[in-house]
N, C-alpha and C positions, 0 to 999 in steps of 0.2 A: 149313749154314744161311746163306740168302742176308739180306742188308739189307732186304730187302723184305719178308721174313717176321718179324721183329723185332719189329715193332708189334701182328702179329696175335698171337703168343705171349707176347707181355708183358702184352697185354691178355686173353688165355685165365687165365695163371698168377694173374695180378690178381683176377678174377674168382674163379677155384677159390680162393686164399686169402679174399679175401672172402667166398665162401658158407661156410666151414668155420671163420671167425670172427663170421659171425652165429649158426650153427648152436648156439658154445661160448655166443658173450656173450649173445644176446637172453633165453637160459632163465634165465639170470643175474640180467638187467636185471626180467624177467616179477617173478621170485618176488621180486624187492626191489619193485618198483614195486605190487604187488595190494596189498597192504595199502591202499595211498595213492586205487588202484584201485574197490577194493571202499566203500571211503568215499564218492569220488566218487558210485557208483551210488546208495548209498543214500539219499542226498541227493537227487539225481536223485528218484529215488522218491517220497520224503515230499514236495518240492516240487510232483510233479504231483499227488497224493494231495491237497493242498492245494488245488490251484487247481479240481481236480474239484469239491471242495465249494465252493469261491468261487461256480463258475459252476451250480451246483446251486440254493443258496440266491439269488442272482441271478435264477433261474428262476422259483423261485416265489413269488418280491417282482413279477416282471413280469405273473407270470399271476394273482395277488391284486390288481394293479394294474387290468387286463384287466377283472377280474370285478366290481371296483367300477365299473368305466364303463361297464360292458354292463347292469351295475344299474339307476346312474344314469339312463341313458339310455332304458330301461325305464320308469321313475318315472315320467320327465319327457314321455314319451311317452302313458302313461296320466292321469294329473295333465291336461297340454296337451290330449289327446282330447275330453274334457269340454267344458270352456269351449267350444273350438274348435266343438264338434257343435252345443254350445247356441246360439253365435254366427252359425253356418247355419242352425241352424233360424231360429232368427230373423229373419235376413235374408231366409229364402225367406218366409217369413210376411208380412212385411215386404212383399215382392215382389209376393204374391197380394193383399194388401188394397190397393196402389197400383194394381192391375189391374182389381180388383173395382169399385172406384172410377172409377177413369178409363172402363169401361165403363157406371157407372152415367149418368154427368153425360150431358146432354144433347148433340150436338154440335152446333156452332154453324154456319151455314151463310153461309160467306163469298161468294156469289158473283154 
């Protein structure tokens, strides 16, 4: 065995000892650590399960929100039509008697 090869086999042997002490400790590490594990997830769970409903009822606070302004705005639309129509009519009315008028009078002859 030459000096040159020392590094690669030290680091081969390393290696195999390392895979063959994950292989013992990590099943070791697993079955102690799931209990701690399986909590974690549960948690996990219930907290999304929570926010699902947060953003649920959030929903339908915005689209009851929606619904009353599309109401409103409906009312205020019908309500406003009214006056609004009355207030053209009028004014064309308004218009035609200025007309009638202005055609009745004489015109005066400036010249």
């Amino acid at each position: 065995m030459s000096l040159k090869d020392w590094p690669l086999r030290a680091g081969l042997v390393a290696g195999a000892a390392l895979g063959v002490g994950a292989a013992v400790v990590l099943p070791a590490v697993f079955r102690i650590a799931r209990p701690g594990l399986k909590t974690a997830l549960k948690a996990g769970f219930a907290g999304l399960a929570s926010a699902q409903v947060a953003i649920l009822k959030a929903g339908e606070h915005l689209e009851d929100l929606l619904a009353e302004v599309a109401h409103e705005l409906a009312h205020e639309e019908h309500v406003g039509a009214a006056p609004a129509a009355r207030a053209a009519a009028g004014a064309a009315a308004a218009s035609a008697a200025m007309a009638e008028a202005s055609a009745s009078k004489p015109q005066a002859n400036h010249g």
